[in-house]
N, C-alpha and C positions, 0 to 999 in steps of 0.2 A: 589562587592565593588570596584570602583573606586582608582585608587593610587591618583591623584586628593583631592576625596571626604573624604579619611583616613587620608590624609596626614593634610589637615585643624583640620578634629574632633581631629587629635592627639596635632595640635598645641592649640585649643584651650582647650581643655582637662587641657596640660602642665601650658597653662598661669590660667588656672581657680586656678590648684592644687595650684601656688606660692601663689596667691593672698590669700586664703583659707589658707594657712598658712600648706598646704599638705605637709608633708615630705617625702613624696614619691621620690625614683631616678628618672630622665629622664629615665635611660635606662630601668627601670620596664615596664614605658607607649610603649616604644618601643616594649618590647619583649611582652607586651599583643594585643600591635596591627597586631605581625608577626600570633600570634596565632590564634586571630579571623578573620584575613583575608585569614590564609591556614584552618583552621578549620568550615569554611563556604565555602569553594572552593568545588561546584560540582564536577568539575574532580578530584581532591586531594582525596574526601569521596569517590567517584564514582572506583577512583583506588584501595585506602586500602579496599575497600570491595569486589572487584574483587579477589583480591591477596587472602584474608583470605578466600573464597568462594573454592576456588583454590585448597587453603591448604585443608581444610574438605573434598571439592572431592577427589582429590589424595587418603587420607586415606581411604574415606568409599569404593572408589573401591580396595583398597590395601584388606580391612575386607571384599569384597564380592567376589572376588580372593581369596582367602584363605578358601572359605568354610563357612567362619561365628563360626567356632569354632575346637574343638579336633578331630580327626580320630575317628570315631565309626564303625567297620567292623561286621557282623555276617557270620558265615559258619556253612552251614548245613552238619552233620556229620550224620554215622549209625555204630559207635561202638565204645567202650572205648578207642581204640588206638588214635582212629581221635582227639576223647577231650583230649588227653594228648599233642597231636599235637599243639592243638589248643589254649592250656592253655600255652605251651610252644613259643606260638609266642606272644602270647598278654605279657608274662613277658619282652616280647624283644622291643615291642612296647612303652611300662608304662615304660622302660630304658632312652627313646629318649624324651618319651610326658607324664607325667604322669595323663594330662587328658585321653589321646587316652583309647581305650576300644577296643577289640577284644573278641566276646563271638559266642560258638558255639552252636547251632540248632539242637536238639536229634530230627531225622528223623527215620521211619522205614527200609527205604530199598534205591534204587538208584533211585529207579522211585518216592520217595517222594522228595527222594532231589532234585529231576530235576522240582517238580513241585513245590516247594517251592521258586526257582532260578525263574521261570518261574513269578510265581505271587508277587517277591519282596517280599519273606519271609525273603531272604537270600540274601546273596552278590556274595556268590562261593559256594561251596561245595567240600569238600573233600572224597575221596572215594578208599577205597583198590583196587589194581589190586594184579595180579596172582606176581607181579615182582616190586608191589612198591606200588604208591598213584595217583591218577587222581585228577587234580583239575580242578576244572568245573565252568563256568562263561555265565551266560545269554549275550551274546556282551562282549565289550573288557575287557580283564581283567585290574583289578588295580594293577597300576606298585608295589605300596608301598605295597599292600596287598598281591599281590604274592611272593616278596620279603621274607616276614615275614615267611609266609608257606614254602616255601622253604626252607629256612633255618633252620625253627624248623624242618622239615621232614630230613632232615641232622643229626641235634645234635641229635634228638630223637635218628634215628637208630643205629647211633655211640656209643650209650651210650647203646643200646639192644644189637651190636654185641660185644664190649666190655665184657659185663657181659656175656653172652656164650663163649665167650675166658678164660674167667677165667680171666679176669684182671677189669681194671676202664675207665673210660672215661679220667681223666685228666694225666693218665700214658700214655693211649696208643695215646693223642696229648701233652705230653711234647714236648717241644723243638718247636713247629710248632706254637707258638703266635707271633706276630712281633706288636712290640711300635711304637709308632711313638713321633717325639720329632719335635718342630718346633722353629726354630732360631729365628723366629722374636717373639716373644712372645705371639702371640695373635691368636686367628685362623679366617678364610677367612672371615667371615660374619661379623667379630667385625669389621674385616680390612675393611671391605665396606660400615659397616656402619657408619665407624668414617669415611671415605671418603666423603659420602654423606652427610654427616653433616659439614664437612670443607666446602668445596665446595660452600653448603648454606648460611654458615656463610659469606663467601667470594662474594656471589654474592650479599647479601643485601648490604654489608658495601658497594659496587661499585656504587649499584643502588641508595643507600642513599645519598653517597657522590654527585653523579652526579645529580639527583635531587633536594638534598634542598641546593647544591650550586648554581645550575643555579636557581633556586629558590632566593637566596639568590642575585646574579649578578644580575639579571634583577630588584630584585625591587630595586636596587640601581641605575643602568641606567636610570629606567623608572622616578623616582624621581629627575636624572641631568637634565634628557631629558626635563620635564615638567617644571626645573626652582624653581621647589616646594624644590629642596635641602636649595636653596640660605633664605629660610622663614625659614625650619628647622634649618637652622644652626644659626642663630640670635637667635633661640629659645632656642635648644638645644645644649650642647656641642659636638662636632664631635665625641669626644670619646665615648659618654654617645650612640649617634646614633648604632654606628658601633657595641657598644659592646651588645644594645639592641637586632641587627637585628643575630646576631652571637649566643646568648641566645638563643632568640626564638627561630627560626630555629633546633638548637640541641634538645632541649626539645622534638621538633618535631619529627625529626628523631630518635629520644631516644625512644618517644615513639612509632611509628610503629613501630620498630626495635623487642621492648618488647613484644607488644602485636602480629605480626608475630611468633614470637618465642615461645610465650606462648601456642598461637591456635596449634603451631606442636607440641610439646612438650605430650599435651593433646591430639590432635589425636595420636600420637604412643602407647597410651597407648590401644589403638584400633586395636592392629594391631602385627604380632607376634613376631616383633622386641621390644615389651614392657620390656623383661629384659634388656635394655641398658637404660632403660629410667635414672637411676641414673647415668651412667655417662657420658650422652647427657648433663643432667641438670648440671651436674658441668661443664660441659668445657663451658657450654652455660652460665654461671656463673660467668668463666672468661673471656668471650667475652665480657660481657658487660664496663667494663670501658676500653677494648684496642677498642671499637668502637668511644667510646663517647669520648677520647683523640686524637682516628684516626680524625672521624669529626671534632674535635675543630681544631687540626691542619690543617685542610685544609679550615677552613670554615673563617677564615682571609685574607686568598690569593684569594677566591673567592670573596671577598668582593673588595676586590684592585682591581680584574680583570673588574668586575662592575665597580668602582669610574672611570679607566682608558681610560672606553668607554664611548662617548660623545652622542651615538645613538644605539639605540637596534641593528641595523646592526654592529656596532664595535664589539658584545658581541663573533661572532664566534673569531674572531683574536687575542680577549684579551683571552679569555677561552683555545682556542686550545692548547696552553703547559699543564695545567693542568689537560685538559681534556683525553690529549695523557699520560701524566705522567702515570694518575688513568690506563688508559688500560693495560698501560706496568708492575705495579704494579700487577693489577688480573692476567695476564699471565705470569708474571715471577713467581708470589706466586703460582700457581698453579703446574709451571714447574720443580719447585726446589724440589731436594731430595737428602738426606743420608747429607753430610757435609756441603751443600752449602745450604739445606734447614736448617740446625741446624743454622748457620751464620745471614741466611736471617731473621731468626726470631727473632733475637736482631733487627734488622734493624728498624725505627722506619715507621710507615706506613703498612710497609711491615711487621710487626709485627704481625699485626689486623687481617691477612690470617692466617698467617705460626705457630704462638706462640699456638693459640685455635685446628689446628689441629694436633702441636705434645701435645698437654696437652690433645686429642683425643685419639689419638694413643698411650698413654703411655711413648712417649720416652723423654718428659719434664718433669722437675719436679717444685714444686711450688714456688724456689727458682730464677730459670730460669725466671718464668710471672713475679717477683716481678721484676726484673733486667728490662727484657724488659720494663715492664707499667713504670720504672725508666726512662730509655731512652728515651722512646717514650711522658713523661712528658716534658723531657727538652727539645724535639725536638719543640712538641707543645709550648711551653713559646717562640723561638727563632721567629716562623713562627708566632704566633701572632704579635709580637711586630715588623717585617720586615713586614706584611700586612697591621696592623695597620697605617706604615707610609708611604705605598704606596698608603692606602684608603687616608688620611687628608691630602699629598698632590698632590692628584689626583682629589679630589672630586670635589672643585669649579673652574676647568678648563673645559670649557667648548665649545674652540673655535676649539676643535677638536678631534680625537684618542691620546691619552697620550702614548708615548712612557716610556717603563720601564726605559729607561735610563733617560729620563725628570721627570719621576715620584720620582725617586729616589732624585733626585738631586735639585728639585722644593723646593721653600720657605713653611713654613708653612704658 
């Protein structure tokens, strides 16, 4: 669809509703016309289904790396010692996974167990020697599965010579346990996986920002350019325009935003990271309105940056502050940490990174988000209202690039 061909049906649309006695706002018609025009864009569909494709892959190869389910090992034994062995690793297993399963294989002799290994009856086999236990593996052995053996052929024997001392197993390794205590609160995999969830969080709000505001620029350019502003504006009120195309737009961004988030969300439940999915789903919870105030407040200034270009070639020189801002915002948000990230995260903007992944990490508390989404409200009310007047008096100049100093300073 044509900006031309849109921009008539919406003027005559407009004039139909007045006559008809429609109550309807202008800026409603505007923000259903940003809709159906991104929501009809091959590339725009062509992209969101790319990305969600993306996400489903990522997981299903994350579920077919992983096995597809719990550890199931068998080992073929030939005497009661081996199945206590055996029984004493699998309790060590069902500690860590309590799907996992470890179960042993009553063989007759060594030459059964070898041919049990041999025809995938078995996984390993275990087997007395004159001075311990042989563990035996058709090809290479499993790290995790010999782990387990091992260490149960340790505690077993400890706890048989033990009892031929005349003493216990937990007398004779008193003192030999060691804690471990970890300062930051959390352990390594929660830490990486709130990582990779900031990080995510951080790269949409960039890619959204930077999208459906040049989104946002161009079709305001492309409507000075064509002269078609100068018919809108007779029709509609400039305000009612601006706050149309600023509507829309978010709604948009709002929604890929949700539905991205929804589809990972749902694949991690596929996947062995699924016990964090509760507190993926809150921080991902208070993501959403420091996104949708992040956008709002930027998506004013993009609109000014548009009004201030006279030709789609202006759009680089008007955008490029903004566009430099957003970069330096995902790299600083990324780069901060310990006091300067706590800081940053009031910061409005820079909130939208830094606030979601200390409310990740645990080290924000819900008093904290309410403060920031405070600030980061006011911020957005200041930047609308400075956008707003650099759009209305930027917009019906058209005899060239508008400098921000003439923008500002220009007649209504």
């Amino acid at each position: 669809m044509s900006t031309d061909t849109s921009t008539r049906s919406t003027t005559k649309t407009t004039t139909s509703a007045d006559a008809s006695g429609d109550t309807k706002s202008p800026w409603v018609l505007v923000a259903m016309r940003e809709l159906q025009v991104k929501l009809t864009d091959r590339n725009f569909l062509i992209g969101t289904g790319a990305t969600l494709l993306l996400i489903v892959g990522m997981f299903a190869l994350q579920s077919f790396l992983m096995g597809g389910g719990a550890p199931s090992f068998k080992v073929a034994v030939t005497d009661e010692a081996a199945t206590t062995v055996v029984a004493q690793a699998e309790e060590s297993l069902q500690a860590t996974d309590a799907e996992g399963s470890l179960t042993s294989v009553d063989v007759a002799d060594a030459a059964a167990a070898e041919t049990a290994l041999t025809e995938g009856d078995a996984d390993a086999a275990l087997l007395p020697t004159d001075d311990g236990w042989e563990f035996v593996t058709d090809g290479e052995a499993d790290s995790e599965l010999q782990g387990l053996i091992t260490d149960a052929v340790s505690s077993t024997t400890l706890a048989q010579n033990a009892e031929a001392a005349g003493t216990s197993l937990p007398e004779l390794t008193a003192g030999t346990e060691v804690s471990t205590r970890d300062l930051s609160g959390g352990d390594d995999q929660s830490r990486f996986v709130s990582w990779i969830a900031g990080f995510a969080m951080a790269m949409l709000f960039y890619m959204s920002a930077i999208m459906f505001g040049m989104a946002i620029a161009n079709s305001v350019v492309e409507e000075k350019q064509s002269r078609i502003i100068e018919i809108l504006a007779a029709a509609i009120p400039v305000r009612a325009l601006l706050t149309g195309k600023v509507i829309g737009n978010t709604v948009l961004a709002f929604g890929q935003m949700a539905l991205i988030g929804a589809v990972a969300l749902v694949g991690l439940t596929f996947t062995e990271y699924d016990q964090y999915l509760s507190m993926l789903t809150e921080g991902f919870l208070w993501y959403i309105p420091f996104f949708v105030l992040g956008f709002l407040a930027l998506a004013c200034i993009w609109a000014a940056a548009g009004a201030m270009a006279s030709r789609s070639e202006d759009l680089q020189s008007t955008t490029m502050p903004l566009t430099m801002a957003l970069v330096l915002v995902f790299i600083v948000g990324l780069s901060l940490d310990g006091t300067a990230k706590v800081i940053g995260s009031f910061v409005p903007v820079l909130s939208t990174i830094l606030m979601p992944m200390r409310l990740l990490d645990g080290t924000a508390q819900w008093w904290e988000a309410v403060l920031a989404l405070g600030l980061t409200a006011v911020f957005c009310f200041i930047t609308i209202t400075l956008g707003a007047r650099l759009y209305r008096r930027s917009l019906l100049q058209t005899s060239g690039r508008v400098s921000l100093k003439a923008a500002w300073a220009g007649g209504e």
